[in-house]
FIVOSE-137299 format. One line per field, with one value per residue (C-alpha): x, y, z; residue in three letters. Coordinates in nm, 3 decimals, decimal comma, always signed. Each point is the difference from the previous one (the first is absolute). Example, Ala and Ser with C-alpha at 12.3 -4.5 7.8 and 13.67 -1.06 7.14 Angstrom:
2
px = c(+1,230; +0,137)
py = c(-0,450; +0,344)
pz = c(+0,780; -0,066)
residu = c(ala; ser)
% end
This chain:
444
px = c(+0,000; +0,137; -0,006; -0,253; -0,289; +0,055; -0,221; -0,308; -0,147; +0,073; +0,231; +0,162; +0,062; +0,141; +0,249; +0,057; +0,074; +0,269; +0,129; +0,056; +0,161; +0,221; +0,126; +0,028; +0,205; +0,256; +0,085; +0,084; +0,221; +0,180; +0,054; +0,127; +0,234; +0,123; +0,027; +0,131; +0,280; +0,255; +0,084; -0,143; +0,259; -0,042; -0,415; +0,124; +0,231; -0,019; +0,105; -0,039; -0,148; -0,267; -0,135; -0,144; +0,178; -0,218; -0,083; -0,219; -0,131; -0,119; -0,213; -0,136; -0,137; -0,203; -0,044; -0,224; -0,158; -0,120; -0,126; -0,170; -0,168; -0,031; -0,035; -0,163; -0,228; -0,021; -0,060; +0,274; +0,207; +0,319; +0,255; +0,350; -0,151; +0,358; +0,191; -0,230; +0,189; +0,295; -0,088; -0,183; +0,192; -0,091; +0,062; +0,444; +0,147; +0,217; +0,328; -0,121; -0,145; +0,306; +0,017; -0,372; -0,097; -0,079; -0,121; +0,257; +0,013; -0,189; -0,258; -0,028; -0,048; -0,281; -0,198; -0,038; -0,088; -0,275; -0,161; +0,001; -0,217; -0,201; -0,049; -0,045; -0,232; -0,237; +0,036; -0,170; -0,332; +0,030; -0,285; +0,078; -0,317; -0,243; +0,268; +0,217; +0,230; +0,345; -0,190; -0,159; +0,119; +0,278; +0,219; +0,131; +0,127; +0,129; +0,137; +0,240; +0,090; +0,095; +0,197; +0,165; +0,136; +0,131; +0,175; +0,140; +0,141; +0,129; +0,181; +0,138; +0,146; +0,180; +0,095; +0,192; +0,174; +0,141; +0,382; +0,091; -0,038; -0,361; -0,265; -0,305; +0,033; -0,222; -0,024; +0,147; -0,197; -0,115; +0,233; -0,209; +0,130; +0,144; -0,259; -0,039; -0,397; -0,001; +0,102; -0,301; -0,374; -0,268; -0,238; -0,350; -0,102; -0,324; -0,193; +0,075; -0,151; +0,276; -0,009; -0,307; -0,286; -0,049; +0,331; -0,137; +0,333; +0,138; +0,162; -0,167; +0,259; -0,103; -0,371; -0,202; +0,013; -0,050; +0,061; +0,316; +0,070; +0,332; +0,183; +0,169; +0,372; +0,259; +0,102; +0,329; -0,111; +0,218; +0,163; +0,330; +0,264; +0,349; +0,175; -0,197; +0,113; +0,367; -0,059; -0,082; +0,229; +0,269; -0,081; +0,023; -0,315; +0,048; +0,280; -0,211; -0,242; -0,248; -0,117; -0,101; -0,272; +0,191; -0,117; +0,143; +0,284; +0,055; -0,081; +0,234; +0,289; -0,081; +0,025; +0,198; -0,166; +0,125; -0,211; -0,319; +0,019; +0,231; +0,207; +0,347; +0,237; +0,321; +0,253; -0,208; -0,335; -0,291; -0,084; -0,292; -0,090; -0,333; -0,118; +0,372; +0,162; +0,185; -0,049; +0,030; -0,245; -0,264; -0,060; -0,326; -0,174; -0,182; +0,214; -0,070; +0,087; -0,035; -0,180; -0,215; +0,233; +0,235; -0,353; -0,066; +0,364; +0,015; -0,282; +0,089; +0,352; -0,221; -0,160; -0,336; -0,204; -0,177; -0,301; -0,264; -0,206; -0,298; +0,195; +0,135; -0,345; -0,148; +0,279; -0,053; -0,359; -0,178; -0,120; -0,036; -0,262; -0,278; +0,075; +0,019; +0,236; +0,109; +0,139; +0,379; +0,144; -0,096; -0,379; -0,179; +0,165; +0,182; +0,416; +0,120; +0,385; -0,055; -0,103; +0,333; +0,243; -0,195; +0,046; +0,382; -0,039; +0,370; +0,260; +0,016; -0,197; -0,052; +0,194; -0,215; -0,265; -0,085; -0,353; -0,160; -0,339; +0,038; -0,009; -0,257; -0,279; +0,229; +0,324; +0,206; +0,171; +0,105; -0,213; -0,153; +0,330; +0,419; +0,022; -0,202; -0,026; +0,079; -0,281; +0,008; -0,237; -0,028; -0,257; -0,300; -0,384; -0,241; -0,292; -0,259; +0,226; -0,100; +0,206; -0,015; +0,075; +0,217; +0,177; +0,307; +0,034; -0,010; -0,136; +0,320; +0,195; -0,187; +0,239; +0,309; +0,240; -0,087; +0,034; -0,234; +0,144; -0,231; -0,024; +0,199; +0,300; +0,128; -0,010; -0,347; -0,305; -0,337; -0,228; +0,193; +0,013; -0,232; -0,055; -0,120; +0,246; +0,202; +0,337; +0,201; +0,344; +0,278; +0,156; +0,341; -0,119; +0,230; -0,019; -0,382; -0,012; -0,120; +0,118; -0,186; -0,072; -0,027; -0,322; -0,005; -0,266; -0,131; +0,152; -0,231)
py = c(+0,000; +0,354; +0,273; +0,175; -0,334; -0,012; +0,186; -0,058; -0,249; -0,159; -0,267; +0,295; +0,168; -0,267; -0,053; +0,374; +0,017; -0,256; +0,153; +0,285; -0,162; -0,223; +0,361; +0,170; -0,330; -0,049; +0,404; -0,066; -0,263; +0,137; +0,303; -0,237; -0,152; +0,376; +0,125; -0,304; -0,107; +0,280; +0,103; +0,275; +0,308; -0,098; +0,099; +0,323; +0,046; +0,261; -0,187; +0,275; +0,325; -0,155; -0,181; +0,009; -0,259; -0,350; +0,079; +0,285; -0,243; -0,207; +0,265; +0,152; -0,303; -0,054; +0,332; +0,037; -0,338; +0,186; +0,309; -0,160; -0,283; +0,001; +0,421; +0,038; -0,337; -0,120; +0,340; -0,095; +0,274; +0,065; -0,265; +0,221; +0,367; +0,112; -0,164; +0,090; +0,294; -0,218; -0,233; +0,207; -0,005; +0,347; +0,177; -0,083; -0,083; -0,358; +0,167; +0,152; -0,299; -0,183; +0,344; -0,086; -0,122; -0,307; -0,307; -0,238; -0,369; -0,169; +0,232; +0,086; -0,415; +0,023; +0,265; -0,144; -0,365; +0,166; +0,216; -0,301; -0,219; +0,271; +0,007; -0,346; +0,019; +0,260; -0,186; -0,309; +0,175; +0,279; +0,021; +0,036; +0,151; +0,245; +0,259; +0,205; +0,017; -0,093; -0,264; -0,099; -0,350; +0,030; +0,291; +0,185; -0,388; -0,026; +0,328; -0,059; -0,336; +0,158; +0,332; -0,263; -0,150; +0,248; +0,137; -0,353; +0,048; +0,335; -0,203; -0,229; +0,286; +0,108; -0,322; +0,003; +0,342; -0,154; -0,113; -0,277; -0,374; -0,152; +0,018; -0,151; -0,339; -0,123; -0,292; +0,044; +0,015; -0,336; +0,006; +0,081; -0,028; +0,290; +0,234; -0,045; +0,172; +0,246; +0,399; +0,160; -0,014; +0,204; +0,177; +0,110; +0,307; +0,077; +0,014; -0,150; +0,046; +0,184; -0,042; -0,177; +0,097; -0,368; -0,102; +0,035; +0,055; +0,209; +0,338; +0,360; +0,076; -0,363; +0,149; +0,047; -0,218; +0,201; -0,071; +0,086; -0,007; -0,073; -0,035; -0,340; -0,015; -0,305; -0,087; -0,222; -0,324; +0,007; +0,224; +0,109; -0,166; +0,002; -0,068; +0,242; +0,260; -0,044; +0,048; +0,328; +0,086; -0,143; +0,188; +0,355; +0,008; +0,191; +0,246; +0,085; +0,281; -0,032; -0,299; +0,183; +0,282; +0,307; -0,061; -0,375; +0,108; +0,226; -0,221; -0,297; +0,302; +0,111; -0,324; -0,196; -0,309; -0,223; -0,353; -0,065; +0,042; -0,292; -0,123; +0,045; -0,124; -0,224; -0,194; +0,029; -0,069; +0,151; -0,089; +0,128; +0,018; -0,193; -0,049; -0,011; -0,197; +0,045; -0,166; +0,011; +0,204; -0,321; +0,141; -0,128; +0,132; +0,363; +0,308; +0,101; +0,307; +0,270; +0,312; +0,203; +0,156; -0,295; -0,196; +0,281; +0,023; -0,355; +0,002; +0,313; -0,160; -0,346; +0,211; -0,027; +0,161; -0,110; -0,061; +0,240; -0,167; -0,071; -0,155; -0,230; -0,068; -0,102; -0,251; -0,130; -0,004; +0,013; -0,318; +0,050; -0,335; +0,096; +0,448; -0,041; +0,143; -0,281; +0,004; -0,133; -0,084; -0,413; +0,129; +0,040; -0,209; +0,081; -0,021; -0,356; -0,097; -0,106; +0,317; +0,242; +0,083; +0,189; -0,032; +0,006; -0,387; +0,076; +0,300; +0,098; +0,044; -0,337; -0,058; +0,170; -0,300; -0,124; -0,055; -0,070; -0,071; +0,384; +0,090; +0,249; -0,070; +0,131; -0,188; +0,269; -0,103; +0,038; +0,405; -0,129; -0,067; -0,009; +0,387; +0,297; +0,170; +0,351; +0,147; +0,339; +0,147; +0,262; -0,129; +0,167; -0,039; -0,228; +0,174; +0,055; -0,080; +0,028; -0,014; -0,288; -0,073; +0,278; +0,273; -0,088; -0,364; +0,145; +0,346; +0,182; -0,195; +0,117; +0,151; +0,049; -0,089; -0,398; -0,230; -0,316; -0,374; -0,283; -0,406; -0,036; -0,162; -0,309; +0,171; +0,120; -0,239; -0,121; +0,243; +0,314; -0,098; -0,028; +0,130; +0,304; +0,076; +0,353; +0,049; +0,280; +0,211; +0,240; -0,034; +0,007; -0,326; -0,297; -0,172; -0,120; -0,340; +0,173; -0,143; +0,093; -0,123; +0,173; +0,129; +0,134; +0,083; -0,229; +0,182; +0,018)
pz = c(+0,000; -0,069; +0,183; -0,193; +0,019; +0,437; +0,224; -0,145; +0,201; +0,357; -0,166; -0,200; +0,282; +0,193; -0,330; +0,029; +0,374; -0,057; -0,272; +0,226; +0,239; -0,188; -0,229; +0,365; +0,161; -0,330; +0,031; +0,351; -0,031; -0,280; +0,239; +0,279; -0,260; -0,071; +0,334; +0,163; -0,191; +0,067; +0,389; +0,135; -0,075; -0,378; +0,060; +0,152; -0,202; -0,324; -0,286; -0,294; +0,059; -0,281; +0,265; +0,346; +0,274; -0,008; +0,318; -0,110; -0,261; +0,236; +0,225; -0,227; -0,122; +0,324; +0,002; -0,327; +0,081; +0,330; -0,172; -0,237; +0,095; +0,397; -0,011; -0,293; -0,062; +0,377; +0,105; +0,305; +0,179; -0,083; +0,150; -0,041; -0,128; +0,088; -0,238; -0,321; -0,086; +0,001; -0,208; -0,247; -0,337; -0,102; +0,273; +0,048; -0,321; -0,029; +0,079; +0,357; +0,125; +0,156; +0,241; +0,136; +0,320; -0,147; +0,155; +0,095; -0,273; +0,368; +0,077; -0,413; -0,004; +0,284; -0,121; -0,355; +0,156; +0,250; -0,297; -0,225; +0,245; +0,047; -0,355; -0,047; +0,272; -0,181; -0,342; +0,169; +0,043; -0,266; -0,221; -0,340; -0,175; +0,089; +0,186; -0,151; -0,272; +0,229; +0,081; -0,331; -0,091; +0,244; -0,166; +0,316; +0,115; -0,386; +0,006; +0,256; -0,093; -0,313; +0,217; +0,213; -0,325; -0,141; +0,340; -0,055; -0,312; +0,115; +0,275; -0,281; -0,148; +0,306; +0,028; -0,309; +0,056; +0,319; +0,041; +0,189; -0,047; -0,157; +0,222; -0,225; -0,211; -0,267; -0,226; -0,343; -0,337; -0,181; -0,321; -0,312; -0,357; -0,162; -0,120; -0,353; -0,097; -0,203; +0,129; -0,017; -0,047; -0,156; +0,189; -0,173; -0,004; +0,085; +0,361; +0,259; +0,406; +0,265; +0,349; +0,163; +0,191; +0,136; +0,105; +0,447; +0,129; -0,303; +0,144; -0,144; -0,254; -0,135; -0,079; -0,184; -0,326; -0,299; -0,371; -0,167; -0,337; -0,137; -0,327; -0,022; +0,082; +0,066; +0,376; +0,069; +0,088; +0,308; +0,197; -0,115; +0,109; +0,223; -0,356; -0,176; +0,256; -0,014; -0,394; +0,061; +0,243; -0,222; -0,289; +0,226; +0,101; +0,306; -0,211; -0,250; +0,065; -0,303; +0,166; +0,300; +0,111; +0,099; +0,406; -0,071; -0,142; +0,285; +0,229; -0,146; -0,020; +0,377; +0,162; -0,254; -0,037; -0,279; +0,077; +0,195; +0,403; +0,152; -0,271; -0,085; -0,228; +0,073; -0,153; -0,385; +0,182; +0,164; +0,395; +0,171; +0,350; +0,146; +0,346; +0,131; -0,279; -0,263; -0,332; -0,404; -0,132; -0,164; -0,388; -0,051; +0,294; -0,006; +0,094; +0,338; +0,211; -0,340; +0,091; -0,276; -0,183; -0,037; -0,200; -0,198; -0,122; -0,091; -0,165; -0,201; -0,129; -0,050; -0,254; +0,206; +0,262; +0,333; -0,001; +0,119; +0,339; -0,222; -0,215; +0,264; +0,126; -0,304; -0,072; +0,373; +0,018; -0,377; -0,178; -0,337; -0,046; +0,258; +0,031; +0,353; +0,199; +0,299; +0,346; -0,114; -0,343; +0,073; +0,111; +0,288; +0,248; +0,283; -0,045; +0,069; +0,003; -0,410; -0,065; +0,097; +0,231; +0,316; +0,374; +0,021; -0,062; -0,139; +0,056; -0,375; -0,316; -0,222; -0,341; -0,269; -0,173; +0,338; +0,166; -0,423; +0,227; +0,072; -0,303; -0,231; -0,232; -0,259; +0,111; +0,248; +0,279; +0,324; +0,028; +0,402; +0,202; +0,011; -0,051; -0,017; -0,326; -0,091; -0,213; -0,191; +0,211; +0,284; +0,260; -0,045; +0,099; -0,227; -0,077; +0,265; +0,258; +0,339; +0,273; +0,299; +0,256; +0,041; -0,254; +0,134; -0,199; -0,343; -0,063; +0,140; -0,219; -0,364; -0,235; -0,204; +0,262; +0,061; -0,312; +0,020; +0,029; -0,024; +0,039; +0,352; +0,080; +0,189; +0,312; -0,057; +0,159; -0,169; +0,191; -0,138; -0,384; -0,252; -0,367; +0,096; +0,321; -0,070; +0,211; -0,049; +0,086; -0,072; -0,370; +0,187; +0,218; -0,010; +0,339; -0,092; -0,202; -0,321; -0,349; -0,337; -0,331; -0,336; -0,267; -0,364; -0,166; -0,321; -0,309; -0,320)
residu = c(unk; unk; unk; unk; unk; unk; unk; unk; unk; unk; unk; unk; unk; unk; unk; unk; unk; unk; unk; unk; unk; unk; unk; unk; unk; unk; unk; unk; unk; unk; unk; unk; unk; unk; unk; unk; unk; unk; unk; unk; unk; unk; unk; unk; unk; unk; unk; unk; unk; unk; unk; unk; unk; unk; unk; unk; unk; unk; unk; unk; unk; unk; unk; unk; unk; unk; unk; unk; unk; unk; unk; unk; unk; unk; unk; unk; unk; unk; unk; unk; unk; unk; unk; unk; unk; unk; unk; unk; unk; unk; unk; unk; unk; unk; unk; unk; unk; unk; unk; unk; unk; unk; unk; unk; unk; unk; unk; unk; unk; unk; unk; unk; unk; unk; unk; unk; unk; unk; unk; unk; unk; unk; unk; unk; unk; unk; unk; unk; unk; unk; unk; unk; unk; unk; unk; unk; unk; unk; unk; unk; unk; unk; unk; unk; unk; unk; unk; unk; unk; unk; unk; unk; unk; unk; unk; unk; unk; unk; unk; unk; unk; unk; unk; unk; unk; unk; unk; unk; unk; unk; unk; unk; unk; unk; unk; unk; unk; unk; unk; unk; unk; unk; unk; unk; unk; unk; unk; unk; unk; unk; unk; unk; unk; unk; unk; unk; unk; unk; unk; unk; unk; unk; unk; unk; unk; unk; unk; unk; unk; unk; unk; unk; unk; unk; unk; unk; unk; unk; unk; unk; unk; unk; unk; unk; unk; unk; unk; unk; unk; unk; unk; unk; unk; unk; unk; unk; unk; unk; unk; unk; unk; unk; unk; unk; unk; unk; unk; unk; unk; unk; unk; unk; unk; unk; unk; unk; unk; unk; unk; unk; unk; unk; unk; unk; unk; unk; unk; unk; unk; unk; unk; unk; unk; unk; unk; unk; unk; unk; unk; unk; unk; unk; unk; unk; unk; unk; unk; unk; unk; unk; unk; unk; unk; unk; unk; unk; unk; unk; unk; unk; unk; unk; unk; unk; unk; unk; unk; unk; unk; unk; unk; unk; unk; unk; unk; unk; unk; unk; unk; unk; unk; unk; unk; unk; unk; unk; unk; unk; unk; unk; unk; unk; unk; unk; unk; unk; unk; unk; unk; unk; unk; unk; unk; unk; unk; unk; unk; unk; unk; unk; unk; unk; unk; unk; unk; unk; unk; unk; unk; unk; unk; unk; unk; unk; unk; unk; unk; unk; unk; unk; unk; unk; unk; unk; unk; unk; unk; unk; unk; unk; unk; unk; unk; unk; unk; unk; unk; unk; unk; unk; unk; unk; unk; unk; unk; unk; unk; unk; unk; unk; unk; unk; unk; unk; unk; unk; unk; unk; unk; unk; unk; unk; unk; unk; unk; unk; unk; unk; unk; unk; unk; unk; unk; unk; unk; unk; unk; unk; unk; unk; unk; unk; unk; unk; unk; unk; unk; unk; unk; unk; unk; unk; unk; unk)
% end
């Protein structure tokens, strides 16, 4: 059953109670795994001024899953109202937070356990119809499943900007035959439906679904790989300004960058960092740790473009045989382990051609998992947006300074991808686990 059939009846709300409380239970042991596996002075600890200390992480996990579902759906008084400030993200920027009175990893640990059984508590007996729209099939509970999640893969970030030995292990990826399909795929132009105004636990930025009409273009078939990369870079690509917008170029010139974030080269080869160890970088899996400017540049020398988000969307989501726009490129069904590489099952992205059960209508691969992907387009509002639950998620971000990525990563979990989830950052951001593929359009 998907998440749009539960919650319709007693037995679908039974089925929708426990799929609650199984997305709310997997986020917390994944933040366990993240917070437990280093000693406390490396949760304290700053690792990049990018990034708050896990230990921040952590509270301010427990402390939106207080606000929002014991405060704001239980109607319960506030357990700690003196640590909200601290732990609100807009109100001290990343770099300060190490310099707040923060709670200690212990008491940090505590609080987040005795909000979550509170929670769990109030899920139990929460009625799912009939109230109001946090509580309409379950989104406030979804919503923070889906916040805790991401705070996770925030904490995976930080994780890999950390020196020191490896902390977090994770099997390796089955081997798969070289990818030998062809580069790219047509796209038809045409309409297709954008964003969904089904999807229960889909954020605001997510809504409504609209028609968009598009000319048709070709998308790689997978994401552009490792080898690909160090193509460019050994052809000049990072001395050789035409490639580059003037703020890339500047950008590449002020901080010097001449390969993605964490590799280096050595004795004829390129090595990259990951997770504490270092290793050859694999060719045939997706380039990782490339900010904005770094895609578009590639692309540019590649003789090629990004595509634009709808683009991306109607690759991930159209089928061509039925007009309908689904939940994933496979369908309607929920992410399973055939489908791609989600839930930091492993520490990297898989070689390009894996998970073919993942796969499009119309053949692409690999667009819901192993790295986000850089789209042409600023992050701005679908029509008739409406902000909710608060303008904080999405409406402060809408403009020309955020560039959209879509499809997730490995880090990224179930509950926070879909076909119609929109991240966003920075053009200059590296340290996020954001690759990209390439577009043209269809020449006449």
């Amino acid at each position: 059953m998907t998440a749009q059939e539960s919650g319709t009846t007693a037995a679908g709300t039974e089925t929708l109670r426990e799929r609650l409380l199984a997305s709310l239970v997997t986020a917390r042991d994944r933040t366990t795994l993240l917070t437990s596996c280093v000693e406390d002075p490396d949760l304290t600890a700053q690792h990049s001024p990018l990034m708050s200390p896990l230990v921040w992480d952590l509270a301010h996990i427990g402390n939106q899953e207080e606000l929002w579902l014991l405060r704001n759906v239980g109607g319960r008084e506030a357990m700690r109202p003196d640590i909200d400030v601290l732990y609100d993200a807009f109100e001290h920027p990343r770099s300060e937070r190490p310099s707040l009175p923060l709670l200690p990893p212990e008491e940090a640990r505590k609080y987040a356990a005795e909000v979550r059984g509170r929670a769990l508590d109030l899920l139990a007996g929460a009625d799912f119809e009939g109230g109001s729209r946090l509580t309409e099939a379950g989104f406030a509970f979804g919503m923070i499943a889906q916040h805790e999640q991401q705070h996770d893969e925030t904490m995976l970030i930080t994780h890999q900007l950390r020196t020191g030995p490896a902390a977090l292990t994770a099997p390796a990826h089955e081997p798969v035959p070289p990818y030998t399909g062809p580069d790219e795929v047509l796209v038809p132009g045409g309409p297709f439906t954008m964003g969904t105004s089904t999807e229960p636990w889909a954020l605001d930025n997510e809504r409504p679904a609209h028609v968009r009409e598009l000319a048709p273009f070709w998308l790689d078939t997978v994401p552009v790989t490792n080898a690909a990369y160090q193509a460019f870079i050994a052809d000049g690509g990072y001395d050789t300004e035409r490639w580059w917008t003037p703020e890339g170029w500047a950008h590449v010139r002020r901080n010097s960058l001449e390969a993605p974030l964490y590799w280096r080269r050595e004795g004829g080869q390129w090595l990259r960092r990951r997770f504490g160890v270092t290793e050859v970088v694999p060719p045939e899996e997706p380039v990782l740790h490339v900010c904005w400017y770094e895609a578009d540049a590639y692309a540019r020398w590649a003789g090629r473009r990004l595509p634009t988000e709808a683009e991306w969307e109607k690759a991930a989501r159209h089928d061509p045989a039925t007009g309908r726009s689904t939940r994933y490129p496979w369908g309607d069904a929920d992410p399973g382990p055939e489908h791609a590489n989600l839930g930091q099952r492993h520490l990297s992205p898989a070689p390009v051609g894996s998970y073919p059960a993942g796969e499009s209508p119309l053949g692409v691969r690999q667009l819901i998992g192993d790295v986000w992907e850089w789209t042409s387009s600023d992050l701005e509002p679908y029509p008739g947006f409406t902000a909710f639950p608060y303008r904080e998620y999405s409406e402060v971000f809408f403009g020309p300074e955020y560039k959209v990525m879509r499809g997730g990563s490995f880090a990224v979990d179930a509950v926070a991808c879909r076909g119609t989830f929109r991240n966003w950052d920075y053009p200059i951001r590296r340290q996020i686990f954001a690759g990209f593929r390439t577009a043209r359009s269809e020449t006449v």
